[in-house]
C-alpha positions in Angstrom: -31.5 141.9 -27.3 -30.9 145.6 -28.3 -34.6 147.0 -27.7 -33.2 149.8 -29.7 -31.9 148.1 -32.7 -35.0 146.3 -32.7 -37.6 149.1 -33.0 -35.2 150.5 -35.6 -35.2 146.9 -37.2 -38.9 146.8 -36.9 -40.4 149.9 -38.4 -37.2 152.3 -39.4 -37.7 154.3 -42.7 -34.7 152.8 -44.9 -33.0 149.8 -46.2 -30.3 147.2 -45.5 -26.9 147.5 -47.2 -25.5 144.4 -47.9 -21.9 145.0 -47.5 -20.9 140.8 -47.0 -19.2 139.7 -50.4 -17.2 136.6 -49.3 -14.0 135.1 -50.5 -15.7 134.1 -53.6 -17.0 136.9 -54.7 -14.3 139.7 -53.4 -12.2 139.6 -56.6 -15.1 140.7 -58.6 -16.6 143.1 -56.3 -13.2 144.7 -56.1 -12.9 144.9 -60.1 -16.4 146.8 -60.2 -14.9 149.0 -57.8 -11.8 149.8 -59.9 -9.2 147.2 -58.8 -7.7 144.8 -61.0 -6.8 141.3 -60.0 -3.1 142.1 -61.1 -3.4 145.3 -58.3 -2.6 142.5 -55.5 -1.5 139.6 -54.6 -2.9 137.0 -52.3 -5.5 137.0 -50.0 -4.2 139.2 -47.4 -4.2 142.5 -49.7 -7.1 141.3 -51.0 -9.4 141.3 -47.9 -7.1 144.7 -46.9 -8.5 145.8 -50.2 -12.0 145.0 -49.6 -11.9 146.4 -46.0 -11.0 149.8 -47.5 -13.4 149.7 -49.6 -16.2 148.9 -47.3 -14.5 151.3 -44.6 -14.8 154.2 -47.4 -18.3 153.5 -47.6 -19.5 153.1 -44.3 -17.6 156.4 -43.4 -18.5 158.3 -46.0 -21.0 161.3 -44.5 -23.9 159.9 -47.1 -23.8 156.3 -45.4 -26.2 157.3 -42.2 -28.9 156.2 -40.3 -31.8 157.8 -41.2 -31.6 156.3 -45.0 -29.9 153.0 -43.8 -31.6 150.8 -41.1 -28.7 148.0 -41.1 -25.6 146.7 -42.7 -25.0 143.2 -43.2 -21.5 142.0 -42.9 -18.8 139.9 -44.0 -17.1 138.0 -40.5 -14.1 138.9 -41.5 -15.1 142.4 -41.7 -16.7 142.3 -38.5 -13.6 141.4 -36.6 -12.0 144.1 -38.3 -11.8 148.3 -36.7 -12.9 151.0 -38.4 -11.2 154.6 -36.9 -10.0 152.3 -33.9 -13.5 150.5 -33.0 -14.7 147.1 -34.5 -16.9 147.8 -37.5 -20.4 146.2 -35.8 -19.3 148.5 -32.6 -18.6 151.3 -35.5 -21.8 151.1 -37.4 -24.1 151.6 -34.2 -22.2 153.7 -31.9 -21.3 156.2 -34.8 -24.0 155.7 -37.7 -26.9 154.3 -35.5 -27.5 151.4 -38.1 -28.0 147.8 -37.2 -25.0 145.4 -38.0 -26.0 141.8 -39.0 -23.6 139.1 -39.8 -23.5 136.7 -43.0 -23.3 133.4 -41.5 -23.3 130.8 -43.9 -20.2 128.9 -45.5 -21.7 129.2 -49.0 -23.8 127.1 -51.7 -23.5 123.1 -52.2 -24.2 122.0 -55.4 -27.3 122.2 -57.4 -29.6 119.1 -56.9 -33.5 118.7 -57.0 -33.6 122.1 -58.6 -31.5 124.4 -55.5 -28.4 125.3 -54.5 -28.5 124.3 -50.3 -26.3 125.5 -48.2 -23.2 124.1 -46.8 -22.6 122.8 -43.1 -21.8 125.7 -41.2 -19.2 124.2 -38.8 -18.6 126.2 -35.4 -21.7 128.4 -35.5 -22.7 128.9 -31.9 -18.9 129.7 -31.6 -19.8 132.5 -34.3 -22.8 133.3 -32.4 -21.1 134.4 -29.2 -18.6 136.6 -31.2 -21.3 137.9 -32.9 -23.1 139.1 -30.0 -19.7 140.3 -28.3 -19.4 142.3 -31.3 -23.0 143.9 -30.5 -24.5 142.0 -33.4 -28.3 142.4 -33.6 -28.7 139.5 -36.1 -27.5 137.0 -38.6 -28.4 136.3 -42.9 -27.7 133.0 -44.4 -28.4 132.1 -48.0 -29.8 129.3 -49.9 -31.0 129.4 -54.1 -34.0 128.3 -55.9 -33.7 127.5 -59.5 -36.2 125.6 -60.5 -39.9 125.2 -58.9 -39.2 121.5 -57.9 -41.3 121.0 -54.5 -38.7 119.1 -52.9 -35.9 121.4 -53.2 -38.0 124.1 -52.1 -39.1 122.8 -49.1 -35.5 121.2 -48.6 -34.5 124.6 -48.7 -36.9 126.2 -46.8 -36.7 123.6 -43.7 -32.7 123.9 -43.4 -33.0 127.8 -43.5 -35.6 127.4 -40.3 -33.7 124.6 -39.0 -30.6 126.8 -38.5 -32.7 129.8 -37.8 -34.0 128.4 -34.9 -30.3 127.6 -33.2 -29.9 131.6 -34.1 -33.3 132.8 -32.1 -32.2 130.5 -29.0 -28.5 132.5 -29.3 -30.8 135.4 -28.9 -30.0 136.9 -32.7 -32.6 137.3 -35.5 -32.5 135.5 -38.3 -32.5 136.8 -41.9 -33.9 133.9 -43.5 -32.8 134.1 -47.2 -34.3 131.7 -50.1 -33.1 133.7 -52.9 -35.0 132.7 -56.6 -33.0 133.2 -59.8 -34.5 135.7 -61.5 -33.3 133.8 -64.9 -35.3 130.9 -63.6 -37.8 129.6 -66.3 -40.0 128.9 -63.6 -39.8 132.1 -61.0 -42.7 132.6 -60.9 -44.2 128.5 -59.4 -41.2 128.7 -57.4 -42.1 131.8 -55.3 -45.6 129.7 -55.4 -43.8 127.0 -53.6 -41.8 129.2 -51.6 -44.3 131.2 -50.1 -46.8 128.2 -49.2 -43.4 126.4 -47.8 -42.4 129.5 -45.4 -46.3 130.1 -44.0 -45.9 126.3 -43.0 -42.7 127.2 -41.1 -43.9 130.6 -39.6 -46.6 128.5 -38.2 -44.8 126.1 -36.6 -42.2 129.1 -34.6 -43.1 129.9 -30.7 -45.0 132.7 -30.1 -42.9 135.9 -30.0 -39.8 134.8 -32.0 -39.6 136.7 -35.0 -37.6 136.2 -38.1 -36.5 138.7 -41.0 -36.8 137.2 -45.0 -34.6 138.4 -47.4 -36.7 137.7 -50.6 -36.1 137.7 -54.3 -38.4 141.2 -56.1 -41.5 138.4 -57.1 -42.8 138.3 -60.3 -46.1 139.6 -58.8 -46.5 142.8 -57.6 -47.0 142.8 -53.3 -47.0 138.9 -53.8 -45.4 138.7 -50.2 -47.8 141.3 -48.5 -48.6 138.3 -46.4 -45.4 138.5 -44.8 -45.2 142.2 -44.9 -48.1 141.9 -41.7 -46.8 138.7 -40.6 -46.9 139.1 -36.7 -43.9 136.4 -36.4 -41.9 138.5 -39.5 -40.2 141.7 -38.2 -39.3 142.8 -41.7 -39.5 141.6 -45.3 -36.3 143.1 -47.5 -35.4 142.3 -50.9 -32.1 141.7 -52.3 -31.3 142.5 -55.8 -30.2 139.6 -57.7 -28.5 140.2 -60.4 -31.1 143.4 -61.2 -29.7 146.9 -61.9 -30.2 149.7 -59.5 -33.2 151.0 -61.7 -34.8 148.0 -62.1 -34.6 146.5 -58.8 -36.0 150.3 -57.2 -38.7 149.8 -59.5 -39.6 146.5 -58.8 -39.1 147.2 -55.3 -41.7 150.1 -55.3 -44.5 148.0 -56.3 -44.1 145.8 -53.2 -45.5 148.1 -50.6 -43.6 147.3 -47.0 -40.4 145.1 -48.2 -37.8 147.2 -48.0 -33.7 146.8 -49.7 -31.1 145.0 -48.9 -29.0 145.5 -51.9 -25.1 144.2 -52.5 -24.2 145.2 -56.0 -26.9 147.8 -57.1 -25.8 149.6 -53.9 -22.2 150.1 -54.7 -22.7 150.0 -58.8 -20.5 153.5 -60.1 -18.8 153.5 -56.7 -14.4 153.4 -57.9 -11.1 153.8 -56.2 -10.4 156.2 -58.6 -12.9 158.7 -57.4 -12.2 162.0 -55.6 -13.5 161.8 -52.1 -16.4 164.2 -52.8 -17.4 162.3 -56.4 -17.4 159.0 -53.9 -19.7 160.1 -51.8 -21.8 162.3 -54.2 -22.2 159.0 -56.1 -22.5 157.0 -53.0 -25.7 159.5 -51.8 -27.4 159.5 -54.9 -27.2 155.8 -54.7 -28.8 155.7 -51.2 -31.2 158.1 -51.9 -32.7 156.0 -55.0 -32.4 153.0 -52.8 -34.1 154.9 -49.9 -37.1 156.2 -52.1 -37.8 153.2 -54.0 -37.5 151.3 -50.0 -40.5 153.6 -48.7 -43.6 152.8 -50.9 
């Protein structure tokens, strides 16, 4: 492992950007950013699309290092170059940010109250491109709707199951139980969720360490726990459905969890803007992101 991109990991100032929108979710990323469905046609100029976009932002001179600790990509992006060199490669060499890769195949459907996720055929074959690309680590998603203690530790157990296969391929985890933020019952489920992932964090070897990707709780520093965790190397937050300003201010009242935002991070960004309005808007962004990530 990368003892580099792990002290960075480990106690960089800054946040993750979450650049991994999948198939499902490309089309409407790309319409935020300016691009109508009628624009292309296919998958092909889609994911061309999509890779400009993330390409624009990645090489834009307000994407850097010492606001962003890592970037969390899509695998298709990850096989693809950016200014000749493959984007994980790209990311490092050039930005000195981390590159994780989005791992999972997607949600199953919802039953005893959470969305699990999918089989992920082929993944120590992803694994060993991962880490040929120079990947320092991995994030897989699961959802919690309701606070049904089944589902939750359902959830919770698969995310550790898998994470484990990821620690023996030498990669760190980013352990993701997102809760809905529309959930009736947020706030029992992070109740559940925390109690179910102390069980887990107990039960891990000595030395491994996992990341958790964590919906903004309900309670102010409810995951401080984690935040000190000596088998947790960082606790980030992902946005959920939040805007910017309301996801940096719930984020600056959890002291130690830093970002890892998809959507507030490129809400405003569009196709149509000059270079220099892109990357004004894109730095502003950052910034906000950055601030609200250091409390």
């Amino acid at each position: 492992m990368n003892g580099e991109m792990l002290q960075k990991m480990g106690s960089g100032k800054g946040f993750i950007a979450a650049l991994d929108q999948s198939g499902g979710s490309t089309p409407k990323a790309l319409r935020l950013y300016g691009i109508e469905e009628a624009q292309y046609s296919g998958d092909a100029e889609m994911f061309d699309l999509i890779h400009q976009m993330r390409a624009r932002i990645i090489t834009s001179p307000s994407f850097d290092g010492d606001r962003i600790v890592g970037a969390i990509l899509f695998e298709m992006t990850m096989e693809r170059q950016i200014e000749g060199m493959g984007t994980s490669e790209f990311l490092w060499t050039h930005k000195q940010v981390v590159p994780f890769l989005k791992v999972d195949k997607g949600l199953a459907d919802e039953a005893d109250g959470v969305q699990m996720m999918k089989p992920i055929p082929g993944l120590g074959e992803l694994l060993e491109r991962a880490k040929a690309h120079g990947v320092f680590g991995t994030k897989m998603r699961s959802v919690i709707k309701l606070a049904d203690p089944n589902g939750v530790a359902e959830v919770v157990g698969q995310q550790f199951e898998i994470g484990r296969q990821i620690l023996d391929a030498g990669l760190v985890p980013i352990i993701e139980p997102e809760v809905d933020i529309h959930s009736t019952e947020k706030q029992a489920a992070e109740e559940l969720l925390k109690t179910a992932i102390a069980a887990q964090l107990d039960a891990l070897p000595e030395g491994q360490q996992v990341m958790l990707k964590l919906t903004l709780p309900t309670t102010a520093d409810f995951y401080l726990d984690f935040v000190e965790h000596p088998k947790i190397l960082r606790v980030v937050a992902l946005s959920g459905g939040y805007s910017r300003a309301e996801a940096d201010g719930l984020l600056r009242a959890n002291h130690g969890v830093i970002a890892s935002f998809s959507r507030a991070l490129t809400e405003g960004l569009s196709a149509q803007q000059s270079d220099d309005e892109f990357n004004s808007m894109l730095d502003a962004t950052i910034q906000s992101i950055y601030d609200a990530s250091i409390t």
